[in-house]
PyMOL commands that place a pseudoatom at each C-alpha (Angstrom):
pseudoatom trace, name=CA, resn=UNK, resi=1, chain=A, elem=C, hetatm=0, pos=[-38.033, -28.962, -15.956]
pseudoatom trace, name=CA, resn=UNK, resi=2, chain=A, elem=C, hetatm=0, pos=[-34.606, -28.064, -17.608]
pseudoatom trace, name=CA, resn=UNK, resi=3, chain=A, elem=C, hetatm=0, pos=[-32.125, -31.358, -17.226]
pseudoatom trace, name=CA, resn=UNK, resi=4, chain=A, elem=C, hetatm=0, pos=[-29.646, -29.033, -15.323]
pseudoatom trace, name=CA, resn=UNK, resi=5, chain=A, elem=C, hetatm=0, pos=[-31.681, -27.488, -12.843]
pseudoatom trace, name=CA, resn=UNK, resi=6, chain=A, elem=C, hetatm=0, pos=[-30.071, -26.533, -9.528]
pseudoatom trace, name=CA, resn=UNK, resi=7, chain=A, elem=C, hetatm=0, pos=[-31.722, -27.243, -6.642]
pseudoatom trace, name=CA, resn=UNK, resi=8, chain=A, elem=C, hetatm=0, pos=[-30.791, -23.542, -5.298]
pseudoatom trace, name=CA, resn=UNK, resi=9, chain=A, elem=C, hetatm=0, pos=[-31.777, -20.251, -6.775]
pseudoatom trace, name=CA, resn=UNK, resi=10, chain=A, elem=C, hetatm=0, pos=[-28.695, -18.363, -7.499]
pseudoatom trace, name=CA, resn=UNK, resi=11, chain=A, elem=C, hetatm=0, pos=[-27.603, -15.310, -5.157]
pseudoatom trace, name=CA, resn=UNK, resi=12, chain=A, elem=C, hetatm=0, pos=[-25.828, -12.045, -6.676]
pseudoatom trace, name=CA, resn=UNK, resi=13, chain=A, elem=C, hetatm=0, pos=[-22.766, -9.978, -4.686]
pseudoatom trace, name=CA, resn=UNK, resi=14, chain=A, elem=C, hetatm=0, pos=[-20.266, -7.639, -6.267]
pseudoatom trace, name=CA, resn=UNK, resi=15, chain=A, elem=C, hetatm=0, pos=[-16.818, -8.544, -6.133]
pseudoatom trace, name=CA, resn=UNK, resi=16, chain=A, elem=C, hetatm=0, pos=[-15.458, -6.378, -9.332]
pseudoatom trace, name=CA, resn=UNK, resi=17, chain=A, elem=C, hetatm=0, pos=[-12.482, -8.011, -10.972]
pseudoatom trace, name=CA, resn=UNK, resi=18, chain=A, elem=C, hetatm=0, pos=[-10.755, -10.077, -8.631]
pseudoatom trace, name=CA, resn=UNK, resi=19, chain=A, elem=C, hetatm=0, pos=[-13.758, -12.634, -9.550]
pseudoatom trace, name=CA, resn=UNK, resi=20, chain=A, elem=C, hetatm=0, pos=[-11.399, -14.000, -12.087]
pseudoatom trace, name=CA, resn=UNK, resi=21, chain=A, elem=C, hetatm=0, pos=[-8.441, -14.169, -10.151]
pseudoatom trace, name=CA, resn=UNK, resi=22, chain=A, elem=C, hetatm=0, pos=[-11.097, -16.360, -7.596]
pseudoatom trace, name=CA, resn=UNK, resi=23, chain=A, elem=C, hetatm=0, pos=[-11.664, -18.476, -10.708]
pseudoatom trace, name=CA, resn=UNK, resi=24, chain=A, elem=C, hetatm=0, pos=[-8.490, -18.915, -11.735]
pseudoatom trace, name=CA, resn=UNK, resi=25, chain=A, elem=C, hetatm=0, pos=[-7.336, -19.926, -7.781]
pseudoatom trace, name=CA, resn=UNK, resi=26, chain=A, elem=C, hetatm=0, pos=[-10.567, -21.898, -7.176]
pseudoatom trace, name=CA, resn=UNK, resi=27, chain=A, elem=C, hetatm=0, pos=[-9.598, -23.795, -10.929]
pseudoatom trace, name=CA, resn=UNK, resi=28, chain=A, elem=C, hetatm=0, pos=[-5.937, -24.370, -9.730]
pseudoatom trace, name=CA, resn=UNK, resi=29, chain=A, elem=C, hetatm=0, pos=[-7.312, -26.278, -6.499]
pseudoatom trace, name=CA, resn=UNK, resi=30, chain=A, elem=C, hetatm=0, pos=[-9.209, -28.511, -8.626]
pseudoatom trace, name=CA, resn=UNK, resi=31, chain=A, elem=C, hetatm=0, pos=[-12.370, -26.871, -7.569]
pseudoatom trace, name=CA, resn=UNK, resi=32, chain=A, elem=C, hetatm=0, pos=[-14.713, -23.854, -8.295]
pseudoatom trace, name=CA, resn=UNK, resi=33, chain=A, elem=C, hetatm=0, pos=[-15.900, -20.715, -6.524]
pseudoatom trace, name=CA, resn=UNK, resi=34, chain=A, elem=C, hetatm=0, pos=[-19.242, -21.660, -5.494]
pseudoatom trace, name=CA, resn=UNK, resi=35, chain=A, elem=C, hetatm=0, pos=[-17.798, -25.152, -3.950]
pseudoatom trace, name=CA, resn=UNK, resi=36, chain=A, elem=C, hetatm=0, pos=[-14.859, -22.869, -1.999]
pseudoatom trace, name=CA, resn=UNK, resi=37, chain=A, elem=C, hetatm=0, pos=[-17.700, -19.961, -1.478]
pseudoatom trace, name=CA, resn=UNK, resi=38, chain=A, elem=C, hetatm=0, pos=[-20.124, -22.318, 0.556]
pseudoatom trace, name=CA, resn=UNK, resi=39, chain=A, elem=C, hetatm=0, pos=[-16.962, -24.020, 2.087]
pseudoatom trace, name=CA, resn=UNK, resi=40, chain=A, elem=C, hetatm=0, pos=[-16.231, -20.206, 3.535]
pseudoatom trace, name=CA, resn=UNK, resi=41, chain=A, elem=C, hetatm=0, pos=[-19.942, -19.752, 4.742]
pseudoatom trace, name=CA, resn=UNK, resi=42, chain=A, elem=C, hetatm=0, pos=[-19.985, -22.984, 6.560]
pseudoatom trace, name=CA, resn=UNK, resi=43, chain=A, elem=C, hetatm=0, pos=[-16.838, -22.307, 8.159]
pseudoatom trace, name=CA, resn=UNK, resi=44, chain=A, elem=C, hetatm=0, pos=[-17.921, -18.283, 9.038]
pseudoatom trace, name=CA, resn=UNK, resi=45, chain=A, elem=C, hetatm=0, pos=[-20.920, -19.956, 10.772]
pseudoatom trace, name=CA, resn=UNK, resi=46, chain=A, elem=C, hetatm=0, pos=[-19.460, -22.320, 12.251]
pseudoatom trace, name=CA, resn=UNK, resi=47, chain=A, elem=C, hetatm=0, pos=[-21.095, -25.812, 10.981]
pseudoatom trace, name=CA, resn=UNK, resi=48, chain=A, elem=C, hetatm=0, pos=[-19.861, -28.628, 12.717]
pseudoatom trace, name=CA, resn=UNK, resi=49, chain=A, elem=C, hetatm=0, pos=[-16.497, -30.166, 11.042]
pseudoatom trace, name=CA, resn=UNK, resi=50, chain=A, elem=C, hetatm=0, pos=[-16.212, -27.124, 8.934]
pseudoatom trace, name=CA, resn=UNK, resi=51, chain=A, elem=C, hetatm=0, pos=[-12.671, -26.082, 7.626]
pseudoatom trace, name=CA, resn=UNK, resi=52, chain=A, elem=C, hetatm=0, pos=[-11.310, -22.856, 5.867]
pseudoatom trace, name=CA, resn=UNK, resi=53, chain=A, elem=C, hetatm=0, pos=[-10.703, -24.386, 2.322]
pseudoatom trace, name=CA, resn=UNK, resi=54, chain=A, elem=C, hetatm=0, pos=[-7.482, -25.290, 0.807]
pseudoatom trace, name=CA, resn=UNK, resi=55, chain=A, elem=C, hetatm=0, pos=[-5.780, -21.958, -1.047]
pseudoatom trace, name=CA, resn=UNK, resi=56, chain=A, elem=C, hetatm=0, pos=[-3.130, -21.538, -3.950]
pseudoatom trace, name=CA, resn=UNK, resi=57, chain=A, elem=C, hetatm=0, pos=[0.106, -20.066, -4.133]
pseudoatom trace, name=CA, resn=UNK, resi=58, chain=A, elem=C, hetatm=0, pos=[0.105, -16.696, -4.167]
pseudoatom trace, name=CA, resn=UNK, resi=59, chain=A, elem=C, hetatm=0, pos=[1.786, -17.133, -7.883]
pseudoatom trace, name=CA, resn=UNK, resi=60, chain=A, elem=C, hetatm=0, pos=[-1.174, -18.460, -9.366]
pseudoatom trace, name=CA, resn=UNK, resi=61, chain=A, elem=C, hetatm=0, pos=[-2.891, -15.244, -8.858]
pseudoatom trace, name=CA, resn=UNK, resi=62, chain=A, elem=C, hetatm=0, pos=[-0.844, -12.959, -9.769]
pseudoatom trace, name=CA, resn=UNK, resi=63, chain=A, elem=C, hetatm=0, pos=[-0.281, -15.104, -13.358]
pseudoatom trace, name=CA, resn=UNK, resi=64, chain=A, elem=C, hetatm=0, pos=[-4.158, -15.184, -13.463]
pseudoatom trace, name=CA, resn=UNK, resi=65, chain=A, elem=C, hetatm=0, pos=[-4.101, -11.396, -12.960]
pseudoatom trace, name=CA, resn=UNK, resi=66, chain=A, elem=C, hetatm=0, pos=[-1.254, -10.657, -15.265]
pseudoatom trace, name=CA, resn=UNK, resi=67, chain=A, elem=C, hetatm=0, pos=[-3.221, -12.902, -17.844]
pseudoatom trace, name=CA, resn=UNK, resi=68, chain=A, elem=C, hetatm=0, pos=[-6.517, -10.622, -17.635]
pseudoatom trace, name=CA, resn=UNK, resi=69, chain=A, elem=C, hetatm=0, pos=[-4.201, -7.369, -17.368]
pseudoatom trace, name=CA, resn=UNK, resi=70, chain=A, elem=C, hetatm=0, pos=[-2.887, -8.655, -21.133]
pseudoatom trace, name=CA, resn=UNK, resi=71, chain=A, elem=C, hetatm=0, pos=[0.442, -9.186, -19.614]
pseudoatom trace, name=CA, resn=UNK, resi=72, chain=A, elem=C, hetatm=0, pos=[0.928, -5.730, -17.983]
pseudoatom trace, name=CA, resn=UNK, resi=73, chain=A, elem=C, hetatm=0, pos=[2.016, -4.899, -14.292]
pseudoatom trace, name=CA, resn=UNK, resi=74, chain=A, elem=C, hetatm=0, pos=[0.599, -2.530, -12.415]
pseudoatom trace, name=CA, resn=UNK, resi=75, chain=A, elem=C, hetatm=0, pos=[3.270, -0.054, -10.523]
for i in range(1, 75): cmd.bond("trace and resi %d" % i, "trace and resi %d" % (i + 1))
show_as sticks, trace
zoom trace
């Protein structure tokens, strides 16, 4: 048994590139995406006490975003 084993199997979806802006949001918040992901499940099926997690400021995306872009806007 590996020393980091999860105690889940991992799960694929396609998102595309807005993963990255998710990162970079989910890192701003002092968190993750899997810890915000599984904070949206709960919430969409309606476990007891569960709340829509905390989000950034729109900013931080769009500087994660222009980041990736290598510093170009879109029109």
């Amino acid at each position: 048994m590996s020393p980091n084993q999860p105690k889940t199997p991992p799960r694929q979806i396609r998102i595309g590139d807005t993963w990255y802006d998710f990162d970079a949001a989910a890192k701003a918040m002092g968190t993750e995406r899997a810890a915000v992901i599984r904070e949206l499940i709960d919430w969409y099926i309606r476990e007891p006490g569960a709340k829509l997690p905390a989000r950034p400021e729109r900013s931080v995306v769009e500087a994660a975003r222009t980041a990736r872009e290598g510093g170009s806007t879109r029109p």
